[in-house]
N, C-alpha and C positions, 0 to 999 in steps of 0.2 A: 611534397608529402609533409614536409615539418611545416609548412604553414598551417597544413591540414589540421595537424593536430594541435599547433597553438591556438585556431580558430575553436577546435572543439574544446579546450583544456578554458579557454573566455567565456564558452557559452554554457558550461558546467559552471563557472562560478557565477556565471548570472544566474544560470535559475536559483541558483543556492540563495541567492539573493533576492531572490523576488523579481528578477529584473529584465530575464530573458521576452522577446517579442515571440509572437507564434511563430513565425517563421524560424526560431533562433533553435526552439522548443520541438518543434516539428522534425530538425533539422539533429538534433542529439535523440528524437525516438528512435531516427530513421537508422541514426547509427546505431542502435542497440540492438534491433531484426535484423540487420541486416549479417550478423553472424552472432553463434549461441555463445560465442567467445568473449564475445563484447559484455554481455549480458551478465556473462562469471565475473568480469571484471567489475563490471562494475558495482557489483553486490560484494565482490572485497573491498571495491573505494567506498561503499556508505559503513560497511564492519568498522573500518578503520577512522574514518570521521568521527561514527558515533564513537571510538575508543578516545581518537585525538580531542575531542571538541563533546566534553560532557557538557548536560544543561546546566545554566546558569542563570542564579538571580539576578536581573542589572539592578536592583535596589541596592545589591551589597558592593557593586561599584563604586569606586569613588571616580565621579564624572567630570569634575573639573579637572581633573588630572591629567584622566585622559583624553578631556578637550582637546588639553594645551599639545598633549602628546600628536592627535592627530591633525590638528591643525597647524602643527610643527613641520609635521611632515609633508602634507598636502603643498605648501607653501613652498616644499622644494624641487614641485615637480611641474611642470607646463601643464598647459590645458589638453592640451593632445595626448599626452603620456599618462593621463593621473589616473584611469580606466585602467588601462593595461597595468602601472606600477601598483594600483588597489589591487588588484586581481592578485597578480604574483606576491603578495604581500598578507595576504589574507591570514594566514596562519600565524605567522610572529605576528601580527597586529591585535589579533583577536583575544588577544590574553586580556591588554588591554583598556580595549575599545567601549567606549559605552553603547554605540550602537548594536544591533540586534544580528548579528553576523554568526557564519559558521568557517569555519576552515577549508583550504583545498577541495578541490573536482571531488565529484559523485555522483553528483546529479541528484542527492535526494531534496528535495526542498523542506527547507525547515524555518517556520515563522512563530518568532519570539516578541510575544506583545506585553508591553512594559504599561503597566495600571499604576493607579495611583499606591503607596506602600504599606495602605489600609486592605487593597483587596488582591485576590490570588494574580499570581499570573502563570497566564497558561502557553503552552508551547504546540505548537501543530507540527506534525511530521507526515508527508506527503511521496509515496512511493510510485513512481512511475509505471506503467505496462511494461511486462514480464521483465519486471527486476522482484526482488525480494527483500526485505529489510532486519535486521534485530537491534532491538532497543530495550535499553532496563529504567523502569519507569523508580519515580523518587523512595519507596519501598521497598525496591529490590525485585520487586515481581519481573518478569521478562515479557516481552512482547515480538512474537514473527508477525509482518506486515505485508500482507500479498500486494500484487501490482494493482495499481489503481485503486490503493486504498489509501487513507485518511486517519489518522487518531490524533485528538487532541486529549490534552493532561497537565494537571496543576505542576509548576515546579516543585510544589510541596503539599501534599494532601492534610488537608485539615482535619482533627480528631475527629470522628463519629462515622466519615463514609470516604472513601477511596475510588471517586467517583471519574470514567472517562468517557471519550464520546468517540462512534465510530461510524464509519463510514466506509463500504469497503469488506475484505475478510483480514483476519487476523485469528493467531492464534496464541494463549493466553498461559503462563504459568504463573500462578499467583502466590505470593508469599501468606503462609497463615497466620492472621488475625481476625481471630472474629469477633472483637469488640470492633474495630473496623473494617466493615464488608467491602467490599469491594464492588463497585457496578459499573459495566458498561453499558452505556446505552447507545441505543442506536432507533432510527425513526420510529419505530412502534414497537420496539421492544425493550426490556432492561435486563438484564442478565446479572443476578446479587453470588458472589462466591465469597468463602473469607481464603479456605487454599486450596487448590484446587487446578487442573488444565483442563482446557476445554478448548474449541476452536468456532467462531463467529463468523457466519456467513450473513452481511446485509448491503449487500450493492445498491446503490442509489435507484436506480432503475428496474431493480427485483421486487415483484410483489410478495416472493415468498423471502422470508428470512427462518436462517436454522441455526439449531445448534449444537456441537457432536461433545459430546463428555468422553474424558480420558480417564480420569481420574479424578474421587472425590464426589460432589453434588456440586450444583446452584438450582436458582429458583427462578422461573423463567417467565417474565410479567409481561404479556400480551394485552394490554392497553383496557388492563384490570382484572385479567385472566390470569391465574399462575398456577403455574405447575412444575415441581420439583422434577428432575433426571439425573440417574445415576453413571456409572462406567458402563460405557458400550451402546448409550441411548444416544439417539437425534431424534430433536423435534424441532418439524416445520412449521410456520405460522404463518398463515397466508392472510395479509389486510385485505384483499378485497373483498374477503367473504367473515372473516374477523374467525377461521376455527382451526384448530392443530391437528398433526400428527406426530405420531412417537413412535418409533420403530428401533429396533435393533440392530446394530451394525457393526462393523468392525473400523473402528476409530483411525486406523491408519489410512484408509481409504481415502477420509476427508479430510485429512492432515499430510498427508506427503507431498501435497506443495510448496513445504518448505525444505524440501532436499531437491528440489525442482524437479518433483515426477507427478503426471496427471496421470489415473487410475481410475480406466470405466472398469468393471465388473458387475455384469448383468444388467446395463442401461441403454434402457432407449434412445434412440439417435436422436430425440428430440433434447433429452438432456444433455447429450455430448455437445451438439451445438450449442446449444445455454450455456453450457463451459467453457467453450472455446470462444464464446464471443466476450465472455465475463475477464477469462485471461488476457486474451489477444486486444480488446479494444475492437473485434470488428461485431458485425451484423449480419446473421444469417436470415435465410427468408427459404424455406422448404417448399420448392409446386406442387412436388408430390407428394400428399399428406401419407401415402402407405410407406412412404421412408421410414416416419418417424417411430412408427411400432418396431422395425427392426436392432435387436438387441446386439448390443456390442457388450467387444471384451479387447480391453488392450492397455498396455503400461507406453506410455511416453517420457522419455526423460532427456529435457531439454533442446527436444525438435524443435525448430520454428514452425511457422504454421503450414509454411507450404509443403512441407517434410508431413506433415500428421496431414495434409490432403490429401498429399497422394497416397497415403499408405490406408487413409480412407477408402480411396476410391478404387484399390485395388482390394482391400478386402469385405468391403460391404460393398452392396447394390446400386452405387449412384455415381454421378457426373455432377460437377460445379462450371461456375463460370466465376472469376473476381470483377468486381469493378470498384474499380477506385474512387473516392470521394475528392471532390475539388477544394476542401477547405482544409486550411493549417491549423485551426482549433485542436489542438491536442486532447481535448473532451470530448468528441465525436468523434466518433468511429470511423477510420482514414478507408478500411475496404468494405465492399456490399458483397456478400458471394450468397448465390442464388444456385440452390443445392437442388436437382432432379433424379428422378428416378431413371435407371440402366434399364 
């Protein structure tokens, strides 16, 4: 059992590093489904990283210093050991190290690219499937970061625009400035606020991108289209056909995946699946299209998926099958479940 957990506490700082293989990678998702405990946990070890290990310029390093320093210590440790003693070391090291490192397990992946000390550098933060993130970007603004999403951002935003990039959903509390806006963008969208919450749905894979307002305005640029939304709007914006919708809703709905509750109220089962494959990392495939007109209602909070299957299939009209996928790529979707009508 303690080996177990020294192998997983290795494979946490690898990916923290950049360094985990798929199989290493595959092998800490596996341990995260496999119970909703794991899950809390480990969204307290990225709270506390991000508290332990804020971002940092390496230009204000002094690097020779901390050459000598790691190169000191490297020098006292064998070939075989110097992985493992890096590992467990990681924290007191990192104060520091001039390379691009984070602290202690978490499992979030965080990549810190050092430019030349003319031009920005920016930080990527990378959250796994069904964990959840919080981060305070160089302004103070806050950031929740849903699974399997993406944001990158300058260590220090430059006068006139507070600009980020996203990938993924997140959702946004922004310090006010409105000499500098604020925008995220994201593949064919850009989202301008100066203060403002709102929450960003644009998954890699989604043609539709939304976005729910809390409070406040932004201005919503659909790839030359814009349109302003107030408290309690969403608007969809779907690239294949380049046109919006704007509807009214009740903001908590699209937003309580960050207390880790998923919230159908009055949705088609076609969209429940699109959410559960969006959270979960898997792929649904419907045979019987009159499934997907029937309307669901239900609160989830922190079931795995097989838990929100059954509880599917006991109260709507349908039978599944899962089938597993054969590849370790942690970017494709590990199950195929192929949903029927009862």
């Amino acid at each position: 059992m303690e080996e177990k957990k020294e192998r997983l506490s290795e494979i946490m700082a690898k990916y923290l590093a950049g360094e985990a293989s798929s199989e290493e990678t595959a092998d800490l998702i596996a341990w995260l489904e496999a119970d909703r405990r794991h899950a809390r946990e480990f969204s307290r070890l990225v709270d506390f990283d991000r508290a332990a290990c804020p971002p940092f310029d390496p230009a204000g390093i002094r690097e020779e210093r901390a050459r000598e320093r790691v190169l000191a210590h490297v020098r006292r440790e064998d070939r075989r050991m110097r992985r493992i003693r890096f590992v467990r070391r990681l924290e007191r090291v990192a104060a520091v190290m001039f390379l691009p490192l984070v602290a202690v397990a978490g499992g979030l992946l965080l990549t810190r690219t050092a430019q030349d000390p003319a031009q920005e550098t920016w930080q990527t933060v990378t959250t796994p499937f069904r964990t959840h993130s919080q981060l305070e970007l160089p302004d103070g603004s806050r950031v929740w970061l849903n699974g399997g999403s993406t944001l990158r951002y300058p260590l220090a935003f430059k006068p006139g625009e507070r600009a980020v990039s996203l990938t993924g959903e997140a959702y946004f509390e922004v310090e006010s400035d409105p000499s500098n806006p604020f925008v995220v963008h994201t593949k064919d969208v850009a989202v301008t606020a100066t203060g403002t919450a709102f929450n960003v749905d644009a998954f890699r894979n989604d043609d539709v991108i939304s976005v729910t307002m809390v409070r406040g305005v932004v201005d919503v640029d659909m790839q030359g289209t814009r349109r302003r939304i107030a408290p309690g709007e969403r608007i969809c914006y779907d690239n294949r056909v380049g046109t919006y919708t704007v509807d009214r809703t009740d903001p908590d709905k699209w937003c309580a995946w960050r207390n880790g509750e998923i919230i159908f109220e009055n949705d088609r089962l076609e969209y429940v699946f699109h959410r559960l494959g969006q959270l979960y990392n898997v792929e649904f495939t419907v045979c019987d299209p009159s499934v997907n007109r029937y309307v669901y209602h239900a609160v989830f909070t922190d079931e795995t998926l097989p838990e929100i299957l059954e509880m599917l299939k006991i109260s709507a009209p349908i039978r599944y099958e899962v089938l597993q996928s054969e590849t370790p790529d942690p970017g494709i979707p590990k199950q195929h479940i192929r949903v029927y009508g009862k």
